[in-house]
N, C-alpha and C positions, 0 to 999 in steps of 0.2 A: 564270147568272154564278157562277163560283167564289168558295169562300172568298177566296182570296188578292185575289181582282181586287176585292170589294165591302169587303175591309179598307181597300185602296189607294183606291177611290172615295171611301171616308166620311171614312177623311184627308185628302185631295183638299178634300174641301166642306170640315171640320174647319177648315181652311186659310184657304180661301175667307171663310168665316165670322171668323174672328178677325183676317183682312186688310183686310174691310170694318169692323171695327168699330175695327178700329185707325185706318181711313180717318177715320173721323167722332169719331174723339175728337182734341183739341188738346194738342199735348205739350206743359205749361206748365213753363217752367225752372223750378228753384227754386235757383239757386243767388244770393248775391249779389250788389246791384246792382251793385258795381263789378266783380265779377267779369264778370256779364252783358255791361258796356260793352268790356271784356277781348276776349270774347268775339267781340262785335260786328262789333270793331274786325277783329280775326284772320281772322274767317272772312268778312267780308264780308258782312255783315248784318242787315238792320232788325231794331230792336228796337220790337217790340210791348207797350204796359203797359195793363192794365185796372186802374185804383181805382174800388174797388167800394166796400160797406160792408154788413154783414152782415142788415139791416135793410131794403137798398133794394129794395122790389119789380121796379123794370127791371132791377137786376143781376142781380135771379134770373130773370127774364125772357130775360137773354142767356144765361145759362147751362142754362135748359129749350130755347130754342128756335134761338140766335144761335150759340153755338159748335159744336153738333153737326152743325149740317148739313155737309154733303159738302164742299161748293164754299167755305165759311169755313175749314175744319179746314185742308181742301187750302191755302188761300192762306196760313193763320199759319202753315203749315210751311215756306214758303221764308225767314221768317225765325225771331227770336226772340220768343216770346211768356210774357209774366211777366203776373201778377197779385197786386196788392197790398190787403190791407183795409188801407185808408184810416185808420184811427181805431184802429190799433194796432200797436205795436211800428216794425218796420223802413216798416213802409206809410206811419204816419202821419212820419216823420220825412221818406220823400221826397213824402208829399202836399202836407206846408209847401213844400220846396225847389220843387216844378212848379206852385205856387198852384192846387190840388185843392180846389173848395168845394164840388161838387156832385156826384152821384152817377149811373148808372158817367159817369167822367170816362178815355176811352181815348183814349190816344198813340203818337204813330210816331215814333222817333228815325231819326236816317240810322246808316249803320256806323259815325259819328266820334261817337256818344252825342248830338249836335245835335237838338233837336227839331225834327221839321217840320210836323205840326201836332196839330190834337185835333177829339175830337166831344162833346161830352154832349150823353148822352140814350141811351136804348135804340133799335138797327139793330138790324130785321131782314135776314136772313141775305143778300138780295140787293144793297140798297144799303148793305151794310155793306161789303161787297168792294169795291162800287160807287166807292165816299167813298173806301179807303183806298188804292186801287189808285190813284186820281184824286192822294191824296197824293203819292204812292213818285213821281206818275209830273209831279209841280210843277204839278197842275190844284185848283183851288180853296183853295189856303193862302193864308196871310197874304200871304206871296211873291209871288206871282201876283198876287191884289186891289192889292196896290201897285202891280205895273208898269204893269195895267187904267189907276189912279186917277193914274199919272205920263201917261200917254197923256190921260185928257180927267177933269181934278183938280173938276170940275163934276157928276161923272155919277152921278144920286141911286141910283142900285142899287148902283153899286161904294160909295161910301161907307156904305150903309146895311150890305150884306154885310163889309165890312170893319169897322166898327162895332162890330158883333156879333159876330164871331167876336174883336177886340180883348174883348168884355164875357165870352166865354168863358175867357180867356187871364189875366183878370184883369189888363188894362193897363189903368189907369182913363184916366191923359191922351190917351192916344189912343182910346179908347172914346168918354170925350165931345167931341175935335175932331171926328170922323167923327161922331159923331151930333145933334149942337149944327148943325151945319155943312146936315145933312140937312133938320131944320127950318126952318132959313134958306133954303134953296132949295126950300120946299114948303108955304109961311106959312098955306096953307089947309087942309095935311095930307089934298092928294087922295090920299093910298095908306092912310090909316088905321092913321098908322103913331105917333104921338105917343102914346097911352098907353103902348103896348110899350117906346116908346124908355124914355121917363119911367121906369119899372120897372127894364129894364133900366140907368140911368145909375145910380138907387138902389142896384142890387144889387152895382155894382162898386165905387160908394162905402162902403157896406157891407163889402163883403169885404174891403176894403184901409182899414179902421178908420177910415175917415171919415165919422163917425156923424150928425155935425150934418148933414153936407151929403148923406146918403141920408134923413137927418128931412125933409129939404128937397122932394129930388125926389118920398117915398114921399106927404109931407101933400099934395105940388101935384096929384101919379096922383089922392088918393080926393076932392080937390074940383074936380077938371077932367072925371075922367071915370068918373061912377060906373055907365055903362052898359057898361063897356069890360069886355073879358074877365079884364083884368089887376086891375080894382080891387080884388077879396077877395083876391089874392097881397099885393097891395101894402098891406092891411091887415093880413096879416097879417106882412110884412115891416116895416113898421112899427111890430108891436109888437115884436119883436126888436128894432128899434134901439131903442125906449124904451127896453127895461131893459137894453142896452149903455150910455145915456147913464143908468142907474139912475135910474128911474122905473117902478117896478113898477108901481103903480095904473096909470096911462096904459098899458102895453104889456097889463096885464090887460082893459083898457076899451076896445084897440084890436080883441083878437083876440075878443072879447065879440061884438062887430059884426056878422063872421062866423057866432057860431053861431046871432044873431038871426035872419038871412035863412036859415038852418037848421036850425033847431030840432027838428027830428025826424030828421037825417040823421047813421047812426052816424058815419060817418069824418066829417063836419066835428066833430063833438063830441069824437072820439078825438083829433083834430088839436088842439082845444083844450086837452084836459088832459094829453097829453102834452108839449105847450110851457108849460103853468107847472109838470108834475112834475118837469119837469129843468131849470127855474129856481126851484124851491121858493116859485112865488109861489101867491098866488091859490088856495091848496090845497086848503080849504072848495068853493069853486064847483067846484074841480075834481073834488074827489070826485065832488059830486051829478050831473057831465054824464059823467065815466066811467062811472057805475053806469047812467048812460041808454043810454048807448052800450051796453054789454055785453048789456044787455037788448034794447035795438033791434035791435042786430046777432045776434040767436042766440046770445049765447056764445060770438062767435068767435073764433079764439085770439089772433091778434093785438091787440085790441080787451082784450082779456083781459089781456093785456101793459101796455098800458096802465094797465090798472085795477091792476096788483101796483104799475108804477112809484108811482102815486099814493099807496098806501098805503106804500110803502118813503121815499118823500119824506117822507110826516106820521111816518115812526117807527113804523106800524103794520105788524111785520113778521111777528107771525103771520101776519095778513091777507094781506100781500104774498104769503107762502110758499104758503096755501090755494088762491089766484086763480092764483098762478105756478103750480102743479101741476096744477091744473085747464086750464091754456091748452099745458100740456107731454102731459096725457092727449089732446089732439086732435091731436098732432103729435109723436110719444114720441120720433120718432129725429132733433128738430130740435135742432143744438146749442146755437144760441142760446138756447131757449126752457131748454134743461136749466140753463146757464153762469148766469140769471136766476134762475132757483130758487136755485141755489149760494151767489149774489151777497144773496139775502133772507137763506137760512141761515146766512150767515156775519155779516150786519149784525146778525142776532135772539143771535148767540152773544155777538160782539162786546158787543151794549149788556147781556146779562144777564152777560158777565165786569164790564161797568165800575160796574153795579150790587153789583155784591156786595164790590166796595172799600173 
C-alpha cells in the first residue's frame, strides 16, 4: 500500500475512532436553566435533568456505567440533557423549586418546560432508555396511573404504583390517599406491603416538614415491623426527624439502634458518625465509631472523610486536615476530597486569625 493511501486509511480510522467516542459520550448543555426551557421550547425538545450530588455513590455509578453506553448517549441526544449538583449554587436553587430530596433524582420535561415525570435511583443503561422512552411516550407517569385508577378507582396495584411514584414527587396528600386507601383494601397486608408504605408515608411527611406526623408513621414502622427490610431505614429516619423536632439525645439513641445490630460493620458505623458530624450532636460517640470504622474499613478514603468531618465538627482541624490528606492520597485527582482538605485549612486559619484578636 502506498504512502498516500495508508495516510488516508489511518485518518479514515482516526475518524472512525473519535466518531464512536463522540457516540458514547452525552453532550450535557450548560447553559441556563431558563435558557435551556428557551430552547426547549424552540427546537422542539425534551429536556432531560440529572440532580446528582457530589457524594452519591449511584450518581457516580451513572456516570461510570449509565451514561456512556451507546444506546443511552444515542437516546439524550435527541433531546436536551443538563445536570445539576443538587446542593449547590444554580442546582440547589432548582432542587427546592422540583422538590429534589434524594439522590440521582432524573427528570423529563416535555418542549413547553412541563414536567412529565421522574425516577430515583440508579438505571442501568437498558431500562433506563426503557422507563424514559416509556415517559416521552405517556406509559407509566403519573398521567397514565390516573386514567388506569379513573377506570377501576379499587385496583390495589394502580393505587399502590401511584402512591409511590406521588412519594417520589414529594406530594404528600396524594401519596397517603393512595396509600392509606391501599391498606384499607388489603387489611391483612397479603402483598407485604405495609412496612414500605409506613416508611415510605414518613419520608414525605418528612420531606414536606411535617415532623410530628413522620415521628408518627417512623415510631409505628420500628414497633409494627422489626423484621421488615425497612425498620433500620426507619430508624434511622427517625433519628432525623428527632433532631428536626430538636431532640438530639433521642435522634442520637435512635440511630445508636442501628449500629447495635452492627457493631463491626464500617458503613453502618461511618453512617452513624457522619449523621451526628453534620448535626454537631453526639460528637464524643462519634469520634470513637469513626475511628472504628476507618480501622475496620482499611483506611478507606471515603470512611476517611468521615473521620476529617468528625474532627472538623469538635474544632479539631489539624486532625481534620491530617485524615483529609490522607483520604485525598488514595484518590488525588478527586475534587471533592481536595475542596474537603481546603474547607479544614481554611476553618484551621480562620479560628487561629480569631484567636490572635
Amino acid at each position: 500500500m502506498s504512502a498516500n493511501r495508508i495516510a488516508v486509511a489511518a485518518a479514515l480510522a482516526a475518524l472512525a475512532v473519535m466518531a464512536n467516542a463522540t457516540l458514547a459520550e452525552v453532550q450535557w448543555a450548560e447553559d441556563p436553566w431558563e435558557s435551556i426551557l428557551e430552547r426547549a421550547k424552540s427546537e422542539r425538545k425534551h429536556v432531560y435533568v440529572d440532580f446528582y450530588a457530589t457524594w452519591c455513590g449511584p450518581c457516580k455509578q451513572m456516570e461510570k456505567v449509565t451514561y456512556p453506553d451507546e444506546a443511552v448517549s444515542r437516546f439524550l441526544g435527541g433531546m436536551i440533557p443538563v445536570k445539576y449538583d443538587a446542593e449547590t449554587g444554580a442546582g440547589e436553587v432548582l432542587a427546592e423549586k422540583y422538590r429534589v430530596v434524594a439522590y440521582p433524582t432524573l427528570i423529563i420535561f416535555d418542549p413547553g418546560g412541563e414536567e412529565i415525570d421522574r425516577h430515583v435511583g440508579y438505571l442501568e443503561p437498558e431500562p433506563f432508555v426503557e422507563k424514559f422512552q416509556g415517559y416521552i411516550d405517556g406509559i407509566g407517569t403519573v398521567s397514565y396511573y390516573k386514567e388506569k385508577l379513573a377506570e377501576n378507582p379499587d385496583d390495589i396495584e394502580t393505587l399502590y404504583t401511584l402512591g409511590m411514584k406521588h412519594v417520589d414527587a414529594v406530594r404528600a396528600e396524594e401519596a397517603q390517599a393512595c396509600l392509606a386507601r391501599v391498606m384499607e383494601l388489603d387489611p391483612d397486608d397479603a402483598q407485604g406491603r405495609f412496612a414500605g408504605i409506613t416508611y415510605a408515608l414518613g419520608e414525605v411527611m418528612y420531606t414536606t416538614d411535617r415532623y410530628a406526623d413522620a415521628k408518627r408513621y417512623f415510631e409505628a414502622l420500628i414497633a409494627r415491623y422489626p423484621d421488615s427490610e425497612a425498620y433500620e431505614s426507619g430508624l434511622r429516619r427517625l433519628a432525623a426527624t428527632e433532631y428536626k423536632l430538636q431532640n438530639a439525645d433521642a435522634a442520637v439513641a435512635a440511630y445508636r439502634k442501628v449500629v447495635e445490630r452492627h457493631p463491626d460493620d464500617p458503613l453502618v458505623l461511618n453512617g452513624f458518625a457522619w449523621f451526628c458530624a453534620q448535626r454537631g450532636i453526639g460528637l464524643d460517640e462519634a469520634l470513637a465509631v469513626a475511628l472504628k470504622a476507618a480501622d475496620l474499613s482499611g483506611r478507606d478514603a471515603g470512611i476517611l472523610d468521615t473521620l476529617a468531618e468528625v474532627y472538623y465538627a469538635r474544632g479539631e482541624y489539624d486532625q481534620a486536615i491530617e485524615v483529609g490528606k490522607e483520604a485525598l492520597e488514595k484518590d488525588p485527582e478527586d475534587t471533592y476530597f481536595k475542596n474537603q482538605v481546603e474547607k479544614f485549612r481554611k476553618a484551621k486559619a480562620d479560628a487561629d486569625a480569631q484567636a490572635r484578636r
